[in-house]
Each structure stands twice: as structure tokens, then as C-alpha cells.
N, C-alpha and C positions, 0 to 999 in steps of 0.2 A: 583471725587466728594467725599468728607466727609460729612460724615454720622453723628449724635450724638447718641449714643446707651440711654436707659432710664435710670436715678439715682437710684439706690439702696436707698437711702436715700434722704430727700428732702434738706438736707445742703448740701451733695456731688454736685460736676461737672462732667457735662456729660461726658463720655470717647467716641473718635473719630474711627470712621472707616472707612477706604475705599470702594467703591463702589469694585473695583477687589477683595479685599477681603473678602465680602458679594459673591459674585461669587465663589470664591474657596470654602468657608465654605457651600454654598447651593450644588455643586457640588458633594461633597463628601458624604452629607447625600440625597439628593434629596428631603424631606422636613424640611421644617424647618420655626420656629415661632422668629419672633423678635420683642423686644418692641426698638419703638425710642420716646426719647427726647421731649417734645414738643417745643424746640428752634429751631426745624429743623422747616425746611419753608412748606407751603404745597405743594408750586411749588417743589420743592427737593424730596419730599416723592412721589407726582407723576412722575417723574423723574425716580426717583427708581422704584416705579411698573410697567411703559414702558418699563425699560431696561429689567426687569425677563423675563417681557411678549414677548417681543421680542425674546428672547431667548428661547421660545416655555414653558414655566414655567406657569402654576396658580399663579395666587396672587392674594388674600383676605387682603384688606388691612378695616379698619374701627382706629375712635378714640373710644380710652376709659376712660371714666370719674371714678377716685378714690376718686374724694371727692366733696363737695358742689359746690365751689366755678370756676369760666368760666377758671381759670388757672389750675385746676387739672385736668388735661389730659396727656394721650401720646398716640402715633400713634401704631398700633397691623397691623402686617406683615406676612402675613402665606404664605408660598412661597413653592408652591409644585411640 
């Protein structure tokens, strides 16, 4: 499953990651905070916090709103 990581900038395009590779990078630090995309689906991001939690991991997942309007949002990922 591919991932959208969150924009640096609101012209840029989201950059993709792997599900195994969210896995190797939470591995190695054992916590870890990620912002995604909000182009990613909700089903997908729930998705993604089964699979941590399955794998015996915490995750705090919530949206974050950066600015007025219902499109400025991205997903906050704390995977411990």
C-alpha cells in the first residue's frame, strides 16, 4: 500500500511511501511522528493504524487543520 507523505509547500506534490517502508523506519527508531497528505483516503490511513497496532505498536492518529478553509488538513501519525 502507498502512502502520501504531507507537502512542504502547498504547490508541491505529495511524495509516496511504502507501507514496508513506514515499518523499517518505525523499527529502527521505535517512535516516530508522521504527517500524511490529505489525498490519502481515510480508509487507507485506518489501514495504516491496524497494521502498527497489530504489530503490537501505539498509534495516535488525529487530523490537523492549518488553515480556515475544510481542504486544509493532513493526517498526524504518532507511532510508538
Amino acid at each position: 500500500m502507498d502512502i502520501l507523505l504531507a507537502r512542504e509547500e502547498l504547490t508541491d506534490k505529495p511524495k509516496k511511501i511504502t507501507l514496508s517502508k513506514l515499518k523499517e523506519e518505525v523499527k529502527e527508531t521505535e517512535n516516530k511522528i508522521y504527517y500524511f497528505d490529505r489525498e490519502n483516503s481515510h480508509k487507507n490511513m485506518m489501514s495504516l493504524v491496524d497494521s502498527f497496532e497489530n504489530d503490537g505498536y501505539n498509534v495516535y492518529f488525529r487530523e490537523v487543520k492549518y488553515g480556515l478553509s475544510d481542504e486544509e488538513y493532513m493526517y498526524e501519525v504518532h507511532i510508538m
